[in-house]
C-alpha positions in Angstrom: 0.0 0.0 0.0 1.1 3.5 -0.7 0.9 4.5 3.1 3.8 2.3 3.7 6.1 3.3 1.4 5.7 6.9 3.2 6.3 5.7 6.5 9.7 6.6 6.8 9.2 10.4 5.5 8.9 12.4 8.0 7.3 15.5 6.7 5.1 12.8 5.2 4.5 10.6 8.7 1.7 12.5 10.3 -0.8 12.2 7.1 -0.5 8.3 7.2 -3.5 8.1 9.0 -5.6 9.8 5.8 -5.3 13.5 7.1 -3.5 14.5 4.0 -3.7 18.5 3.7 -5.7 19.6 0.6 -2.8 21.2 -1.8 -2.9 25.2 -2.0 -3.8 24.5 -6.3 -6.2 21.7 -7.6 -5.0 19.8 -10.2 -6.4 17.4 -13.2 -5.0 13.7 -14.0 -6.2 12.1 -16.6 -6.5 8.5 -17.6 -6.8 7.2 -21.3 -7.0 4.0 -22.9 -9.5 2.1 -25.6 -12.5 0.6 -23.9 -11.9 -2.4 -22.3 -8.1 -2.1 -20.4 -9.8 -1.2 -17.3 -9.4 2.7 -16.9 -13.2 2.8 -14.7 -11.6 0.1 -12.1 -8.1 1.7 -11.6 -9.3 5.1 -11.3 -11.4 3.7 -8.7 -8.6 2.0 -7.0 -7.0 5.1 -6.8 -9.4 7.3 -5.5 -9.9 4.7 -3.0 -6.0 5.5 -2.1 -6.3 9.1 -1.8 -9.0 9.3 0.9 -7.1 12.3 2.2 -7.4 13.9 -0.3 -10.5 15.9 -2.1 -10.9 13.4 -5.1 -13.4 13.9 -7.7 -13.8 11.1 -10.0 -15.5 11.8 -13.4 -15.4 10.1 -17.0 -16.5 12.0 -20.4 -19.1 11.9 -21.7 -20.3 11.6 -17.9 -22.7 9.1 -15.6 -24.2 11.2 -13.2 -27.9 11.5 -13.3 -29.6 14.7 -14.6 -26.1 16.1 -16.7 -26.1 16.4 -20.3 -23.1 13.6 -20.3 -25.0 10.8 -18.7 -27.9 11.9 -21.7 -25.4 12.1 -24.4 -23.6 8.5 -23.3 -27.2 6.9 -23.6 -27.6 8.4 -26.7 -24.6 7.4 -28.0 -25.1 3.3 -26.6 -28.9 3.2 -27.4 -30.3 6.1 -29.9 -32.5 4.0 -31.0 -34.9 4.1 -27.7 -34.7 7.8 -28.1 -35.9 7.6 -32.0 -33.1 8.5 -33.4 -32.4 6.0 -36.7 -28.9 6.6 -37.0 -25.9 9.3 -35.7 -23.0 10.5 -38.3 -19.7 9.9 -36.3 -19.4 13.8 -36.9 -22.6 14.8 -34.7 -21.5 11.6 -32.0 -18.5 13.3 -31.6 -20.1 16.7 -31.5 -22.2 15.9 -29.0 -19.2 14.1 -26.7 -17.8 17.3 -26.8 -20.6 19.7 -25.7 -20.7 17.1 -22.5 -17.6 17.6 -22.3 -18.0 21.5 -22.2 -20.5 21.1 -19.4 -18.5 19.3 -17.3 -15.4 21.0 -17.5 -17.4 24.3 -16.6 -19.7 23.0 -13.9 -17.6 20.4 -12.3 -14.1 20.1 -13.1 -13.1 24.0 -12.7 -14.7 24.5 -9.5 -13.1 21.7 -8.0 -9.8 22.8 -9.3 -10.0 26.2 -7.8 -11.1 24.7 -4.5 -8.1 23.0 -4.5 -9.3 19.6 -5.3 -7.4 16.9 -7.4 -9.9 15.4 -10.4 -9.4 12.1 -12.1 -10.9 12.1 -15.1 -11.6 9.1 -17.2 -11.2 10.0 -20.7 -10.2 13.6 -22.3 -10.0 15.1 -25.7 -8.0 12.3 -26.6 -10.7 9.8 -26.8 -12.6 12.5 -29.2 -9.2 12.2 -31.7 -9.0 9.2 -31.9 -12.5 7.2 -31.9 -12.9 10.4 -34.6 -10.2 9.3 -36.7 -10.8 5.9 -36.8 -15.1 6.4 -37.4 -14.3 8.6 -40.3 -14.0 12.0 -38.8 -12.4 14.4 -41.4 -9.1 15.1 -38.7 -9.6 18.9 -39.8 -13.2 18.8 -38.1 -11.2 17.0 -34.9 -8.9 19.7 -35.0 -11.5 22.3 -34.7 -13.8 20.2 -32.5 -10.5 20.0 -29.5 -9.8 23.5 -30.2 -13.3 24.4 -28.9 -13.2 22.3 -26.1 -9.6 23.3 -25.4 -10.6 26.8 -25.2 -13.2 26.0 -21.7 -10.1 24.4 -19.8 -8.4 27.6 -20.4 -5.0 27.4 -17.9 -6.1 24.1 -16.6 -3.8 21.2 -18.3 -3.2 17.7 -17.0 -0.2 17.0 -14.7 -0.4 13.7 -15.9 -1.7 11.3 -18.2 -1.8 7.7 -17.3 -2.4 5.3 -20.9 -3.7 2.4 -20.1 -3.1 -0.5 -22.1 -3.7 -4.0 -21.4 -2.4 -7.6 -23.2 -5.1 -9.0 -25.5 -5.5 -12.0 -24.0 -6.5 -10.6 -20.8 -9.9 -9.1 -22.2 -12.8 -10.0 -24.1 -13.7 -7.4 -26.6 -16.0 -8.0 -29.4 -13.8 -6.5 -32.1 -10.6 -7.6 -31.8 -8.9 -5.8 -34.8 -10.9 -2.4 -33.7 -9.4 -2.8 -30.4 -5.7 -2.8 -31.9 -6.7 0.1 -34.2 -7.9 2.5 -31.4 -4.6 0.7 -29.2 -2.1 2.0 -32.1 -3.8 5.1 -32.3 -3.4 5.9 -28.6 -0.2 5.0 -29.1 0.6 7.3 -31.8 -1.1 10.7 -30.2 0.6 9.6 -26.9 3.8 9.6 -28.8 3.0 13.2 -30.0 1.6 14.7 -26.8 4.9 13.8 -24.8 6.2 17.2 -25.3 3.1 19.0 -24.0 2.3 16.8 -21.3 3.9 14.0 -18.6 2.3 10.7 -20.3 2.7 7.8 -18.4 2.0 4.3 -19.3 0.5 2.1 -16.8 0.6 -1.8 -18.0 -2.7 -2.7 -16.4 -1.4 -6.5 -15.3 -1.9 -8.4 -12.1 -3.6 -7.0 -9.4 -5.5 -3.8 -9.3 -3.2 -2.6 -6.0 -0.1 -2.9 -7.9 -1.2 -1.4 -11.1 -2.9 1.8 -8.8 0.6 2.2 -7.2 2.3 4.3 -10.1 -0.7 6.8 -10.3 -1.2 7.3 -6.7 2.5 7.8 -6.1 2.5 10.1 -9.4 -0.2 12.2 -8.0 0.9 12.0 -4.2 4.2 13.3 -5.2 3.0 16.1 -7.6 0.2 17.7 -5.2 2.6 17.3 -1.9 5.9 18.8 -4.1 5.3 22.7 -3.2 5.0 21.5 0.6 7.7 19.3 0.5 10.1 21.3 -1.4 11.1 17.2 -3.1 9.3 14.8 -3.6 10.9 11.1 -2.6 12.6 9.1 -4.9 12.6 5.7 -6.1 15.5 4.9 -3.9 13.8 6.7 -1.5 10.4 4.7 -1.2 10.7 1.6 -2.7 8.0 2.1 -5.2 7.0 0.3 -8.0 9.9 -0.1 -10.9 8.3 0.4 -14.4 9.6 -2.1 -17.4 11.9 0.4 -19.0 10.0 -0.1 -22.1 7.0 1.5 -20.7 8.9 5.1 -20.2 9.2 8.0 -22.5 12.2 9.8 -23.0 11.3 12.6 -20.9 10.8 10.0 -17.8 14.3 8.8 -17.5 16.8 10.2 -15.6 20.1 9.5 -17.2 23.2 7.4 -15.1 26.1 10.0 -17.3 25.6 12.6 -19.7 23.6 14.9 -18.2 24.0 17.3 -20.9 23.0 14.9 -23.5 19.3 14.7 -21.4 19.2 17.7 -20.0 18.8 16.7 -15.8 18.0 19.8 -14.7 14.2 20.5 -14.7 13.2 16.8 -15.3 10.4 15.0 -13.9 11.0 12.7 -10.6 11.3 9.2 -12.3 10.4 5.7 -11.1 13.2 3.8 -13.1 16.9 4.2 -14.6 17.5 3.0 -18.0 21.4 3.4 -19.1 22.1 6.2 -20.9 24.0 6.2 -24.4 27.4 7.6 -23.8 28.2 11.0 -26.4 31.4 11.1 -28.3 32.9 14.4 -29.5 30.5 13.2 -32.7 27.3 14.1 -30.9 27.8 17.5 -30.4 29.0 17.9 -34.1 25.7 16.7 -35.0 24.1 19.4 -33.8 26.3 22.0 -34.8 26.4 20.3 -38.6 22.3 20.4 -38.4 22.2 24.1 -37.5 24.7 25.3 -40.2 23.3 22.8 -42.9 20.0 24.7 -42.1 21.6 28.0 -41.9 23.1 27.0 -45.7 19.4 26.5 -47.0 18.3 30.2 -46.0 21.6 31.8 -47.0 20.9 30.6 -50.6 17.6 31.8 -51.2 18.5 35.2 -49.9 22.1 35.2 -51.9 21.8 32.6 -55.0 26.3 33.6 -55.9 27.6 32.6 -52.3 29.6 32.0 -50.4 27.2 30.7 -48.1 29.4 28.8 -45.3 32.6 29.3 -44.4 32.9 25.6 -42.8 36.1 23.7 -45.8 34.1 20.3 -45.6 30.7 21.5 -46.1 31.9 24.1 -49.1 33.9 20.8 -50.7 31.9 17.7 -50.5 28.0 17.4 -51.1 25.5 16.9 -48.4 21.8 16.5 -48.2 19.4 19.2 -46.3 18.8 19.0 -42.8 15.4 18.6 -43.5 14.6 15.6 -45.8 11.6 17.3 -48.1 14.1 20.2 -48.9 16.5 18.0 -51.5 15.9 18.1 -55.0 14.3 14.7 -55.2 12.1 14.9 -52.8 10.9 19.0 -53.9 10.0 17.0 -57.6 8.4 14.5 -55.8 6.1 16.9 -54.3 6.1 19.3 -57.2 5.6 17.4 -60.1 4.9 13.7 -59.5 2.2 14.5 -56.4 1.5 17.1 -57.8 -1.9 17.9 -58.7 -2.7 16.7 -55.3 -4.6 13.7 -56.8 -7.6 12.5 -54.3 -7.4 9.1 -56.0 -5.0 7.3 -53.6 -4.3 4.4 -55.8 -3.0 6.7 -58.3 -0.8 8.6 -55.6 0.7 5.1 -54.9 1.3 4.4 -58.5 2.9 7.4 -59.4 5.5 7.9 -56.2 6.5 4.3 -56.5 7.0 4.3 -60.2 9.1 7.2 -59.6 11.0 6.3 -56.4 11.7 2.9 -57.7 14.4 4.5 -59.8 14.9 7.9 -57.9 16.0 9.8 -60.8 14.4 12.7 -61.9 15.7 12.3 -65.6 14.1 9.0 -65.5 10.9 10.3 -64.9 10.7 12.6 -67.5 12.1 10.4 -70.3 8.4 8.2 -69.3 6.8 11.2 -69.4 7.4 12.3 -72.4 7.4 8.9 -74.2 4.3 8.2 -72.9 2.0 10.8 -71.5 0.4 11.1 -68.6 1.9 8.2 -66.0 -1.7 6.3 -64.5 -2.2 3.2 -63.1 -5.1 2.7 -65.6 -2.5 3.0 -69.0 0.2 0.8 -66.9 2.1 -1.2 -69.7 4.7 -3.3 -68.4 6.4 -3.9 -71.8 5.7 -0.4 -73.2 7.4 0.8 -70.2 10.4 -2.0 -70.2 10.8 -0.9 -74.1 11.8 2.9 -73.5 14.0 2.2 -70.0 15.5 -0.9 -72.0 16.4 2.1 -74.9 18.1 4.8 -72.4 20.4 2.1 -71.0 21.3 1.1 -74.4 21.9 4.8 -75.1 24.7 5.0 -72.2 22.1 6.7 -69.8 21.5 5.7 -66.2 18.0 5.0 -65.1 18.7 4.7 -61.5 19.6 7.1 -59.0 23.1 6.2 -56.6 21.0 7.3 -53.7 20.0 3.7 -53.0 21.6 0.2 -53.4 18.5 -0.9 -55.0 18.4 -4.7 -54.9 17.9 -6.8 -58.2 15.2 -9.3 -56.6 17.9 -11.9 -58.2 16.4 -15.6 -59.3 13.9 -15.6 -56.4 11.9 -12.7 -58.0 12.3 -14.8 -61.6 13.4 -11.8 -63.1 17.0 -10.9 -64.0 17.0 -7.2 -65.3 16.3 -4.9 -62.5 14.2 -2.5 -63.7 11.6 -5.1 -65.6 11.9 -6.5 -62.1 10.4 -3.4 -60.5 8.1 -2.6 -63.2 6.8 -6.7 -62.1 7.1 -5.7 -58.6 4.7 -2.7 -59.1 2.2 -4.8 -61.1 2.1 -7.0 -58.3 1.4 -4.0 -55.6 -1.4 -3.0 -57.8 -3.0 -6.6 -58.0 -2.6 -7.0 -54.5 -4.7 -4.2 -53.7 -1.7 -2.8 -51.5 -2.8 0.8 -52.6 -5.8 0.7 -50.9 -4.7 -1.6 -47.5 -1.5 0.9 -47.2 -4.0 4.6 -47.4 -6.4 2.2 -44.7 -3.6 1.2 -42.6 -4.5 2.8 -39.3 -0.7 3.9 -38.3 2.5 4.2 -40.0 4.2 1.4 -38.5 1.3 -0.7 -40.5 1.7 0.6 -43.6 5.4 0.3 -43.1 4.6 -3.5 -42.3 2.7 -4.1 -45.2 5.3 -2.5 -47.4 8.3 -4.4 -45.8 6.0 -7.7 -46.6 6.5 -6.9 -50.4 9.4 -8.7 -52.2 12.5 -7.1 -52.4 11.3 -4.4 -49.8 13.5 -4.9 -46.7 13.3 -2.2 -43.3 15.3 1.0 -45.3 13.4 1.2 -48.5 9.8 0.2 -46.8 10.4 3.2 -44.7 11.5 5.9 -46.8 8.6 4.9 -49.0 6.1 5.2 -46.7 7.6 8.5 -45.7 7.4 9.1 -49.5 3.6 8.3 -49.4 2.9 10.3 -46.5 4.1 13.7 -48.6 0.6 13.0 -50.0 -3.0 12.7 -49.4 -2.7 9.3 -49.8 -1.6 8.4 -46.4 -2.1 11.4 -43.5 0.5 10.0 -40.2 2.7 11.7 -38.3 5.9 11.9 -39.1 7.1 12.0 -35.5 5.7 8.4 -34.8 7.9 6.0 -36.1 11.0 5.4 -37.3 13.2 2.6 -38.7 17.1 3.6 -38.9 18.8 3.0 -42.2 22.5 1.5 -42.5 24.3 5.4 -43.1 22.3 6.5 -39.3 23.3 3.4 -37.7 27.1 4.4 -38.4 26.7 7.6 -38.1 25.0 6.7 -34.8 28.1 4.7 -33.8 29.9 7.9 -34.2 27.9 9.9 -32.4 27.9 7.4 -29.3 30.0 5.2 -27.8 27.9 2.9 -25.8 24.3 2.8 -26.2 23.5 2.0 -23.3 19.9 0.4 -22.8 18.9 2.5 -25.8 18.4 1.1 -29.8 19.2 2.7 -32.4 15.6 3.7 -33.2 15.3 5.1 -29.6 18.4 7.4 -29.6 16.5 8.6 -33.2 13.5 9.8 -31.1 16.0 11.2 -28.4 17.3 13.4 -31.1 14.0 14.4 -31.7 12.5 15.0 -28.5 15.8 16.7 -27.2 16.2 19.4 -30.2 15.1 22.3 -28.8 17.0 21.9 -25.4 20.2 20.8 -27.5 20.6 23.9 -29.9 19.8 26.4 -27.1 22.1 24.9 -24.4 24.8 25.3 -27.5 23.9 28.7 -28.3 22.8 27.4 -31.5 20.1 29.3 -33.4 18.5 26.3 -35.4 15.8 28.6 -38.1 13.4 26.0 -38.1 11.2 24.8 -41.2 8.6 27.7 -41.2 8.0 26.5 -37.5 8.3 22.9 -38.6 10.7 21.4 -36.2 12.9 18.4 -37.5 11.1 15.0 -37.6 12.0 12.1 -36.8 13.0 10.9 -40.7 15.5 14.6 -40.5 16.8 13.1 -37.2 17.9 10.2 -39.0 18.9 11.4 -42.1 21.1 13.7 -40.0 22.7 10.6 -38.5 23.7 9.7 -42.1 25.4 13.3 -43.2 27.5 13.3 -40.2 28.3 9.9 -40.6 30.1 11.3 -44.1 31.1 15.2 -42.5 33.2 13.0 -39.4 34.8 11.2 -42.1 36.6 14.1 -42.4 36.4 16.4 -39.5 37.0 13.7 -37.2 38.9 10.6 -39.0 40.0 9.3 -35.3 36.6 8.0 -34.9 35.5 4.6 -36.5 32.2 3.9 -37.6 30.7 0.1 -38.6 31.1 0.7 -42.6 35.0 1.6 -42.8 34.8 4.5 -45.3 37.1 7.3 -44.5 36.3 9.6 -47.4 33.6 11.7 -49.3 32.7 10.7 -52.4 30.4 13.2 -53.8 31.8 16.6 -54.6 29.4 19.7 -54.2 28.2 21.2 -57.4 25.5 23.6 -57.8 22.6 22.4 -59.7 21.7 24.8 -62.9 18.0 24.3 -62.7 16.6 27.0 -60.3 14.2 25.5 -57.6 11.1 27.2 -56.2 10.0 25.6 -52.9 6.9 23.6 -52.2 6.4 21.1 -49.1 2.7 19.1 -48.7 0.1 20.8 -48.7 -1.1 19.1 -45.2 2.5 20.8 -43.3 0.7 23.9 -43.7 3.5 26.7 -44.3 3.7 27.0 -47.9 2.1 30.3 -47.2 4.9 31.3 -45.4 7.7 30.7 -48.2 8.3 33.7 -50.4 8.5 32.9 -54.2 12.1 32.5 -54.0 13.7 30.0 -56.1 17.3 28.4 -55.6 19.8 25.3 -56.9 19.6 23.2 -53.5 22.8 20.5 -53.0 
């Protein structure tokens, strides 16, 4: 019980008897989950810890008699007893939200500003994500939370506890619903972590263990101001998390403190081992700020100079941001384009094209065939022109990628008929449609990565590829698979890893950006406001990999190159910016144009 891992605090001891004084400032904690994990009986079990304290227990829409909530929830469940035939997920989720209005002005605020602690069973979350997953445009979501978000005002969770819960300890009548709205949790937790403290509670074995992280959690946060600290794990005993179950911003690191940032963090209920910086790491963020700093200077001064670092005036290097090179921009420009709603066409088009990678390559189709549709797909018109620009002495293949051939296994020998095969065989599979459907982008990258030929790198940078148009809409900061250049270029950067993977100390990058440029005395100009991704985080891994050839040739990495290849050469064709349309800050980009590297 929570009252005995206290009992050797002594500003704590006097309270064990349930006398806990009612903090100076109320505060909000929420708890999330799909139905079915068991959010109703832990928040329960926690209240019943906190007798002390002034608890108020509510869920959204809300079960108390006579409030709009309880009428709305019935409505929802049984609309049928009230006449109505059916409910568009639209109004359902309009109607969730003006209970949700109600409450938050007749119950929840008051209780706050009496000082009382509120656990509330579901929160705007719920709204996103049953939304997105019945159909809600997520533009009417947006507007829908910004509404509600404007009645909680300065009130904002201390802490959200996500619930989850193994399969095969429920019953739930939809199993592949339940994993949908599970991954989507998942994925708007992932992006919430910088707002708010998420927590995820593993709802396993008893209800008393499980309750132990919350209470603790809110114990500590509403006693902190009296206290002046709140216990730690050594401290108390309490309940170790799995390490898996933590967030980046709930780890305390052994070393490094500068590569987490320990001042100002959260009091944390396990260690993980920290990865160990080299000299690399801080280059990393130096060569992300300057390579940034060289995209602005050249569309304010087309003749240069525009750096004054040797290596990156010499040798060639991709954009900080990944949607900034010249592949990607005529991705975007020219083979998106037209910003076509007919996702199976989207999917034809930026796999046709990334395939080979090559701009040239493109054009050549174009203009030998027309307009490039899944509908006029040819294999052997298509094999006759590539076949007759290799026979010219022309490439058809960028040297971004190693593109593999697909050898005897695929039954084809010349690469690109094999890809041309391998694209026929998307199409008849219907992966178009099951990729735009896929719920999350680790799904879509699974069904990719099932394709022949298709292994972790080139599943994920075509997915990323997708998701540049309306034929896919994630977030590009939930998932991320490191490719062979950021795993040596992570190696660099680190010389033990600690309990961290690669794709771990990717999202560490991420998360850590802001704190890492300013604590340098970097200024990072940002995208517009966009802030790297997690695809820039690891692309970054890769250029630095190639700058610390160079600028530090002491330090070994897995592939054993020690030189630049590429030379930098301005391109001749002037390039006018354009990024998707869903980023929102093509508005903000003057007409410029410029020859990116």
């Amino acid at each position: 019980m929570v009252w005995e891992v206290y009992a050797d605090q002594p500003q704590l001891r006097g309270r064990l008897t349930g006398g806990l004084d009612v903090p100076d400032k109320g505060a909000v904690f929420v708890f999330e989950g799909p139905d079915g994990v068991g959010k109703s009986t832990l928040v329960t079990a926690v209240k019943r810890r906190l007798n002390g304290l002034s608890v108020l227990d509510l869920s959204f829409p809300g079960s108390i008699a006579g409030t709009l909530g309880a009428h709305v929830y019935a409505l929802h469940h049984r609309h049928e007893q009230y006449g109505v035939r059916e409910m568009t997920p639209d109004a359902r989720q309009l109607l969730h939200v003006s209970a949700h209005v109600e409450t938050i002005i007749t119950l929840v605020r008051p209780h706050v500003a009496d000082g009382g602690v509120v656990l509330l069973d579901r929160y705007w979350w719920s709204t996103w994500v049953y939304g997105v997953l019945s159909g809600v445009p997520k533009s009417s979501l947006k507007r829908m939370i910004a509404l509600e978000q404007f009645y909680w005002k300065r009130i904002q969770p201390k802490a959200v506890f996500l619930v989850n819960r193994a399969e095969a300890e429920i019953a739930v009548p939809d199993r592949k619903a339940f994993n949908s709205r599970s991954n989507e949790y998942d994925v708007l937790a992932r992006s919430q972590e910088k707002r708010v403290r998420v927590l995820r509670v593993d709802n396993a074995g008893d209800i008393e263990s499980v309750a132990d992280l919350p209470v603790l959690t809110i114990l500590e946060t509403v006693q902190a101001p009296k206290s002046g600290k709140a216990p730690g794990v050594g401290q108390t005993g309490a309940p170790v998390q799995r390490a898996q179950q933590l967030s980046f911003a709930n780890v305390l690191p052994e070393s490094a403190p500068q590569l987490l940032g320990a001042d100002n963090l959260p009091a944390i209920w396990a260690k993980l081992s920290s990865p160990r910086p080299s000299a690399v790491f801080d280059t990393y963020w130096r060569f992300a700020a300057e390579r940034q700093a060289i995209f602005f200077r050249r569309l304010q001064n087309k003749s240069g100079p525009w750096t004054n670092d040797p290596i990156l005036s010499q040798y060639k290097f991709t954009n900080a941001y990944r949607a900034s090179d010249r592949v990607s921009q005529f991705l975007i420009r020219e083979v998106i384009g037209r910003d076509d709603k007919n996702r199976n066409e989207l999917f034809f088009r930026i796999l046709l094209f990334k395939f080979f990678n090559k701009i040239d390559t493109w054009r050549h189709l174009v203009a030998a065939l027309g307009e490039l549709t899944i509908r006029t797909f040819d294999v052997p018109s298509y094999d006759r022109i590539l076949t007759g620009l290799m026979q010219s002495g022309q490439a058809i293949y960028s040297g971004a990628y190693i593109m593999p051939t697909g050898g005897n296994s695929w039954g084809e020998p010349r690469k690109h008929l094999m890809h041309l095969k391998l694209l026929q065989h998307m199409i008849s599979q219907d992966l178009p449609q099951k990729v735009s459907e896929a719920p999350t982008m680790r799904n879509a990258f699974e069904l990719l990565k099932a394709t022949p030929t298709l292994g972790n790198f080139l599943a994920y940078q075509y997915v990323i590829d997708l998701n540049y148009s309306t034929a896919t809409d994630f977030s590009e900061s939930e998932f991320v698979v490191p490719g062979p250049g950021a795993r040596d270029g992570i190696r660099k950067c680190f010389t033990s890893l600690g309990d961290f993977s690669e794709a771990d100390v990717i999202r560490l990058m991420y998360d850590r950006q802001e704190h890492e440029f300013r604590s340098r005395g970097l200024s990072f100009q940002s995208l517009w406001g966009r802030p790297l991704q997690l695809i820039d985080c690891q692309n970054l891994f890769c250029e630095v990999d190639k700058y610390a050839r160079v600028h530090h040739p002491e330090v070994e990495g897995t592939s054993g190159r020690s030189r630049i290849k590429q030379q930098f050469r301005p391109s001749s064709e002037p390039l006018s910016y354009q990024y998707p349309q869903k980023w929102e800050i093509n508005h903000l980009i003057s007409g410029s144009a410029v020859e990116p590297s």
